[in-house]
C-alpha positions, -999 to 999 in steps of 0.1 A, spaced: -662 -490 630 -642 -495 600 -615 -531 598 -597 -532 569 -575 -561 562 -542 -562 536 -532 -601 525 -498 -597 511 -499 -635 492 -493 -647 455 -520 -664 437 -507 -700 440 -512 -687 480 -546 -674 476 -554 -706 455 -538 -727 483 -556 -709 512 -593 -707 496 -589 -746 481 -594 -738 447 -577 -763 422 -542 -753 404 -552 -751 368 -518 -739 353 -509 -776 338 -542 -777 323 -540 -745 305 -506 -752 297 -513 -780 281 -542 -768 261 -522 -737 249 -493 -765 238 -520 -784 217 -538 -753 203 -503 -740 192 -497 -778 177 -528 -775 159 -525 -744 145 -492 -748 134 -500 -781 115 -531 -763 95 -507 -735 86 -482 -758 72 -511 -779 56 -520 -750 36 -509 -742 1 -505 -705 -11 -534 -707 -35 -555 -724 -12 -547 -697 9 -551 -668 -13 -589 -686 -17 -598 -684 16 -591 -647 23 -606 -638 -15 -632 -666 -20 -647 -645 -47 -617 -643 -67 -606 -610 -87 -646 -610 -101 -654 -594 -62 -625 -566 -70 -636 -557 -102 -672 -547 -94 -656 -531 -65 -634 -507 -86 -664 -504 -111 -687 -491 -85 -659 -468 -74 -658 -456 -107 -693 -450 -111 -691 -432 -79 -665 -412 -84 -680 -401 -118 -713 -386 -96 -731 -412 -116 -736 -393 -150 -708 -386 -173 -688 -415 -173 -699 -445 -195 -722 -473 -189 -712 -506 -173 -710 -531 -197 -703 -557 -179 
C-alpha cells in the first residue's frame, strides 16, 4: 500500500503550519547592517592602503617572482647568476 500526499503551500505556509518562527526581518536586517559595514570599510580605505593589503610584500615579492621565472625559463644553466 503506497499513500502519497502533494501540499501545494508557499513557505511562509509551511512555516505557519509546522510553527517554525518567520526569520525574514531578522535576516533582513543583518544583510542591511553587513552591507552598512562593508560599505563604511570600503570608503575608509585609501588607495595605497589598499594596494598594501592585496600586495603586503610590496614589488620585492614580484621581483623574486620574475627572477625565479627567469631562472626557470633559462633550464637553470646558461643564464647568469642572481645577484641579488
Amino acid at each position: 500500500m503506497k499513500i502519497k500526499i502533494d501540499i501545494d503551500c508557499s513557505p511562509e505556509e509551511a512555516r505557519a503550519f509546522l510553527g517554525w518562527p518567520d526569520v525574514a526581518d531578522f535576516q533582513r536586517a543583518a544583510m542591511e547592517q553587513m552591507q552598512k559595514r562593508t560599505a563604511e570599510y570600503f570608503e575608509s580605505l585609501e588607495p595605497d592602503k589598499l594596494a598594501k593589503m592585496f600586495m603586503p610584500a610590496g614589488m620585492e615579492a614580484w621581483d623574486a617572482m620574475q627572477r625565479a621565472f627567469t631562472r626557470f625559463s633559462s633550464g637553470g644553466t646558461g643564464g647568469k647568476p642572481d645577484q641579488g
